[in-house]
C-alpha positions as CSV (number, residue, x, y, z in Angstrom):
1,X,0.0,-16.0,9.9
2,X,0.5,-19.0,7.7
3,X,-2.0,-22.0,7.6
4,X,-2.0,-24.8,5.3
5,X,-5.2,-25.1,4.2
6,X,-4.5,-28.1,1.8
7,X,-1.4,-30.6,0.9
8,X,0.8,-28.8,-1.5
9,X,-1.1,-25.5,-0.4
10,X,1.0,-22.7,1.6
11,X,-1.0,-19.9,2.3
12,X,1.0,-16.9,3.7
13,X,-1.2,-14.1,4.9
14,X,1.2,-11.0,5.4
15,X,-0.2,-8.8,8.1
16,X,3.0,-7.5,9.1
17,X,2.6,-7.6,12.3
18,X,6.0,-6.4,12.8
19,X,5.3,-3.4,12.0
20,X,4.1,-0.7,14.8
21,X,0.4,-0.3,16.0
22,X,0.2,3.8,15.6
23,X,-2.8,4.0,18.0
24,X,-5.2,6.0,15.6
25,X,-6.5,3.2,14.0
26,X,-7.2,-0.5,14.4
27,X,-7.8,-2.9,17.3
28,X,-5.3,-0.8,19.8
29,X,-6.9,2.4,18.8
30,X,-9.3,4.9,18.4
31,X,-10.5,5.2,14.8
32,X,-10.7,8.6,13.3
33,X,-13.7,10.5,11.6
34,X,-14.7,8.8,8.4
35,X,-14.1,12.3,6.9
36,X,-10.7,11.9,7.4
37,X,-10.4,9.7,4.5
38,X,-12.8,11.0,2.3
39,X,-10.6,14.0,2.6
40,X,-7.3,12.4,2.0
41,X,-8.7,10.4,-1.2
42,X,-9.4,13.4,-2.5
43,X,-6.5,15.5,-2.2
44,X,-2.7,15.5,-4.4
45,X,-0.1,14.7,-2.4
46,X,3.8,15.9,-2.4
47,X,6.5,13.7,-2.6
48,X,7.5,14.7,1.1
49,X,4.2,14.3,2.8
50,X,4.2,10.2,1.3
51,X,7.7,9.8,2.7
52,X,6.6,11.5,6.2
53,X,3.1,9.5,6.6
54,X,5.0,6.5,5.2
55,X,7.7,6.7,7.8
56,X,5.8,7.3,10.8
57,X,4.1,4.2,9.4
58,X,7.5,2.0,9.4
59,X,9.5,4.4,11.5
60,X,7.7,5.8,14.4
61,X,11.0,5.9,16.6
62,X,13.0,8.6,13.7
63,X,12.0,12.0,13.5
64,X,11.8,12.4,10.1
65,X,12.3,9.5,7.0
66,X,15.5,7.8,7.3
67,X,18.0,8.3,3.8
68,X,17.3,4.2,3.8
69,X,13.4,4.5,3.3
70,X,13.5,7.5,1.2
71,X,16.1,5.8,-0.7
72,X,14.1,2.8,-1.6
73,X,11.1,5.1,-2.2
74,X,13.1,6.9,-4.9
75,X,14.3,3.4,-6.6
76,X,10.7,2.7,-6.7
77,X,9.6,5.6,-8.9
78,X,12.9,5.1,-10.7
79,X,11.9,1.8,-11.5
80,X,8.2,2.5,-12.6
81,X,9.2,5.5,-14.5
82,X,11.9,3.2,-16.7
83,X,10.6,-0.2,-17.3
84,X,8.5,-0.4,-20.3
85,X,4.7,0.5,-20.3
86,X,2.2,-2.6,-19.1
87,X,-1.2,-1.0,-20.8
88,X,-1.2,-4.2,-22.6
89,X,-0.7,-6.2,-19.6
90,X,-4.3,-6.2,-17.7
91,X,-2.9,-3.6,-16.0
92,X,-2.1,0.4,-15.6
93,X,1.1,1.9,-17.8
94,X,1.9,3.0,-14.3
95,X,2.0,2.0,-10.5
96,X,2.9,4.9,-9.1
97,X,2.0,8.0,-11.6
98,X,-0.9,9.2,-13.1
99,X,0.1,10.5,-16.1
100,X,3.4,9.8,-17.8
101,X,6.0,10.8,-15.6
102,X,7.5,14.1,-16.4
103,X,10.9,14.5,-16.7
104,X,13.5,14.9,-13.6
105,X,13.5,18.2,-11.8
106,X,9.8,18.3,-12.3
107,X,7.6,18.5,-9.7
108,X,5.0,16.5,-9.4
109,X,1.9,15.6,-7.2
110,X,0.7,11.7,-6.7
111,X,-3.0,10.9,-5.5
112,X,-3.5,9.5,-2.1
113,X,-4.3,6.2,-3.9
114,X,-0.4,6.3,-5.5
115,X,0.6,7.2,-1.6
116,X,-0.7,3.9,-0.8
117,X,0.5,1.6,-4.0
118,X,4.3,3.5,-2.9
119,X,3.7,1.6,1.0
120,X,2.4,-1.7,-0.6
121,X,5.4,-1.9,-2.9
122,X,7.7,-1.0,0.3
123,X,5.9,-4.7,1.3
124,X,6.2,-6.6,-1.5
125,X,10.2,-5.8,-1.3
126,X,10.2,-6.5,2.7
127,X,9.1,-10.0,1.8
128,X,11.8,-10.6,-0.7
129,X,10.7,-9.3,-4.1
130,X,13.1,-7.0,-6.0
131,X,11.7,-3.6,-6.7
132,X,11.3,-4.5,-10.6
133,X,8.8,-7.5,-9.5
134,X,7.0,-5.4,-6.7
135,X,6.5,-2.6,-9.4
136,X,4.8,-5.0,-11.9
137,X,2.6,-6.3,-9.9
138,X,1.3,-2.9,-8.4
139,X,1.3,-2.0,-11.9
140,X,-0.9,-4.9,-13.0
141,X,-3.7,-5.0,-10.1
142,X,-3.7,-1.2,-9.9
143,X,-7.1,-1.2,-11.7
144,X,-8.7,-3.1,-8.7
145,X,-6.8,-2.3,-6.1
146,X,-7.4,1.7,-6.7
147,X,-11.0,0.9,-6.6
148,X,-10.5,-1.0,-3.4
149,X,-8.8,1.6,-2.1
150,X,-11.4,4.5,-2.4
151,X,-14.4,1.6,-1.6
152,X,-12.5,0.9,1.5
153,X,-12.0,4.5,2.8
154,X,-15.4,5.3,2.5
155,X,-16.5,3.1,5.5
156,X,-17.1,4.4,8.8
157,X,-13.6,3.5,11.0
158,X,-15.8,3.0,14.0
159,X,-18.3,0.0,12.3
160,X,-15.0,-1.1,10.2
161,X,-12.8,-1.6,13.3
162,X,-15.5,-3.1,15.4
163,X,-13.6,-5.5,17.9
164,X,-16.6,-6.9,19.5
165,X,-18.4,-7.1,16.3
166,X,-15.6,-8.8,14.6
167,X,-15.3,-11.4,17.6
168,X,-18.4,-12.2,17.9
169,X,-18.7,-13.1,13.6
170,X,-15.6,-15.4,14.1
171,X,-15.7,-18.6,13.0
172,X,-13.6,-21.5,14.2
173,X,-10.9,-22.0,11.2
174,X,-11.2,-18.6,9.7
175,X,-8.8,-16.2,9.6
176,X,-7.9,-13.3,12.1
177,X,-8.3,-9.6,10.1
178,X,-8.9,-6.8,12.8
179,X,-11.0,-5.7,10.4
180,X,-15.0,-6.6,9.2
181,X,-14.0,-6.1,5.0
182,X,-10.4,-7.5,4.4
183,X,-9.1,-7.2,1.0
184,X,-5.9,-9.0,0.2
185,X,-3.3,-8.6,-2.2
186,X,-3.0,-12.7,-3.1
187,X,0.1,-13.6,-5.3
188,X,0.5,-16.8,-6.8
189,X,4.0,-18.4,-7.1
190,X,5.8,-21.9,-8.0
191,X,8.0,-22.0,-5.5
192,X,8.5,-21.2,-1.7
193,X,11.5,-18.6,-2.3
194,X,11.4,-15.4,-3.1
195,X,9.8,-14.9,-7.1
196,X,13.0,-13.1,-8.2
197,X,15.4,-15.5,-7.5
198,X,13.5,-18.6,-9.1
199,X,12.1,-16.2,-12.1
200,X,8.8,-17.7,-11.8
201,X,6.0,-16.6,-13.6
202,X,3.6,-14.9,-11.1
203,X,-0.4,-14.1,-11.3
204,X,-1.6,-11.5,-9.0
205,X,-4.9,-10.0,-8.0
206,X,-7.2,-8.2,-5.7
207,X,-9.7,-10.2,-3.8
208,X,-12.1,-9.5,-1.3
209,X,-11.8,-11.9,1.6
210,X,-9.7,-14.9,2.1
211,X,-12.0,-17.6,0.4
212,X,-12.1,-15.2,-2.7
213,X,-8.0,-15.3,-2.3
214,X,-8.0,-19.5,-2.1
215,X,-10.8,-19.5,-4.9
216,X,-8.0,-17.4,-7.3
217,X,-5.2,-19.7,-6.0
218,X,-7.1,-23.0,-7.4
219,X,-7.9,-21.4,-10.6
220,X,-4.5,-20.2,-11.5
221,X,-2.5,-23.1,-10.3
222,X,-4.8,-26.0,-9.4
223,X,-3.9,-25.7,-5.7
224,X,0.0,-26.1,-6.3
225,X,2.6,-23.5,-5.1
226,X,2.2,-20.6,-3.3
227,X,-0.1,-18.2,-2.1
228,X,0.7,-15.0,-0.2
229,X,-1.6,-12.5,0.5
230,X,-1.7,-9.0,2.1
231,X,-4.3,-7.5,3.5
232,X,-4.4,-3.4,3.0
233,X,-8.0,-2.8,4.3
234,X,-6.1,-1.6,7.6
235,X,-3.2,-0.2,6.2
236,X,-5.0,1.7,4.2
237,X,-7.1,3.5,6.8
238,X,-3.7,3.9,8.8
239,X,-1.6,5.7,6.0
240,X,-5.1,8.1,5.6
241,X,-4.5,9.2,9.0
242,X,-0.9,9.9,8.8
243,X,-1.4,11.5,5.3
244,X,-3.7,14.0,7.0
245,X,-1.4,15.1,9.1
246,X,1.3,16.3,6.6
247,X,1.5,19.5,4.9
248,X,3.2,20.1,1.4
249,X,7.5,21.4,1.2
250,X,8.2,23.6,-1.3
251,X,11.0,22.9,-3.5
252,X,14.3,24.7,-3.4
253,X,14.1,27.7,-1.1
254,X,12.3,27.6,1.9
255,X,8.1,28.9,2.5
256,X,9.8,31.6,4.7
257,X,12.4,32.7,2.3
258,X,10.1,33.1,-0.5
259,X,6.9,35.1,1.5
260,X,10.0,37.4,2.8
261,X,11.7,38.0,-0.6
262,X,8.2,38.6,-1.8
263,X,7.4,41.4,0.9
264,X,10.7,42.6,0.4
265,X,10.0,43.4,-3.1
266,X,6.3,44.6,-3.1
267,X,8.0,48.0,-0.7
């Protein structure tokens, strides 16, 4: 949905609406128990349960994650494990680990919050950002956005996803959310094309509603450029479901070779 909201202002709200309703959450769909994602932001996650909720997410026609989107997963963590730390940059040394990431061959468990960063920076590179530009800026609002994320998942799906409630609130000129707490993801840029092809410097940050968003786009660049935003309030209640319904792979040999070599060697 792009308005303009001002001359010289292009506001691009990225809902993408391209992307399939998955029926448990939403306007088209019954919302889950709020335990759901209490649960989920609680739990570590394998690296094969992100790419399954992920691609039923993106993918809901393929039976399991295409090589394309576990490819670009894997260039992600590639990237975030190589660049150089951001501490110093308002930001978290990582987007997408914890800790340090170990070293290769290692396995290693993400948060449900790290699940989520991994599907935003899967956006920021559908829209046209190269995965080094999509990794510093989830690195650099991760301090926000995490605690958005665990705020967000703690509210009832049923009073979040209110239809009625959020019709009946709507204001002529505002803008259309299907939910009743939008957050957005709002990126400031000097240019209309894509940030890594102009190299222009970029400001970033977590807001909570759109006049929030439009308030951080005048103080940054006086109303000139830019501003994108996208909304994860929804998404992030969506990828909860489809977390919950993943179970963890063991590495290597299979659950049902290991439990029979073990049996076989406790006769």
């Amino acid at each position: 949905m792009n308005a303009n909201l001002k001359p010289n202002i292009k506001f691009n709200c990225c809902r993408d609406q391209s992307w399939p309703d998955r029926g448990g959450i939403g306007a088209k769909g019954l919302a889950p128990a709020i335990e759901t994602c209490i649960l989920v932001a609680m739990i570590r996650l394998k690296r094969n349960q992100i790419e399954e909720a992920i691609s039923h997410l993106l993918e809901p026609q393929s039976l399991r994650p295409t090589p394309g989107l576990r490819t670009r997963l894997r260039r992600l963590l590639e990237a975030d494990r190589s660049l150089a730390n951001s501490e110093d940059a308002n930001g978290a040394g990582f987007a997408f680990f914890s800790p340090e990431p170990p070293g290769r061959g290692v396995e290693i468990w993400f948060s449900s919050y790290e699940a989520f960063a991994l599907l935003n920076g899967l956006r920021l590179m559908r829209h046209g950002w190269p995965q080094a530009r999509a990794v510093s800026v989830m690195r650099r609002v991760r301090p926000d956005l995490e605690q958005q994320h665990a705020r967000v998942l703690r509210h009832d799906p049923k009073w979040l996803f209110d239809q009625e409630a959020i019709r009946s609130n709507a204001r002529p000129g505002d803008h259309a959310f299907d939910n009743r707490d939008p957050v957005l993801l709002a990126i400031v840029s000097d240019s209309a094309g894509p940030l890594g092809e102009q190299g222009a410097p970029i400001e970033c940050k977590v807001c909570e509603g759109p006049a929030a968003a439009q308030t951080f786009f005048w103080e940054v660049n006086k109303g000139r450029g830019v501003l994108t935003t996208f909304e994860v309030t929804t998404l992030a209640h969506q990828l909860a479901v489809e977390l919950e319904k993943t179970e963890p792979r063991s590495r290597g040999r299979s659950r049902k070779h290991l439990e029979r070599d073990m049996r076989a060697a406790a006769r």
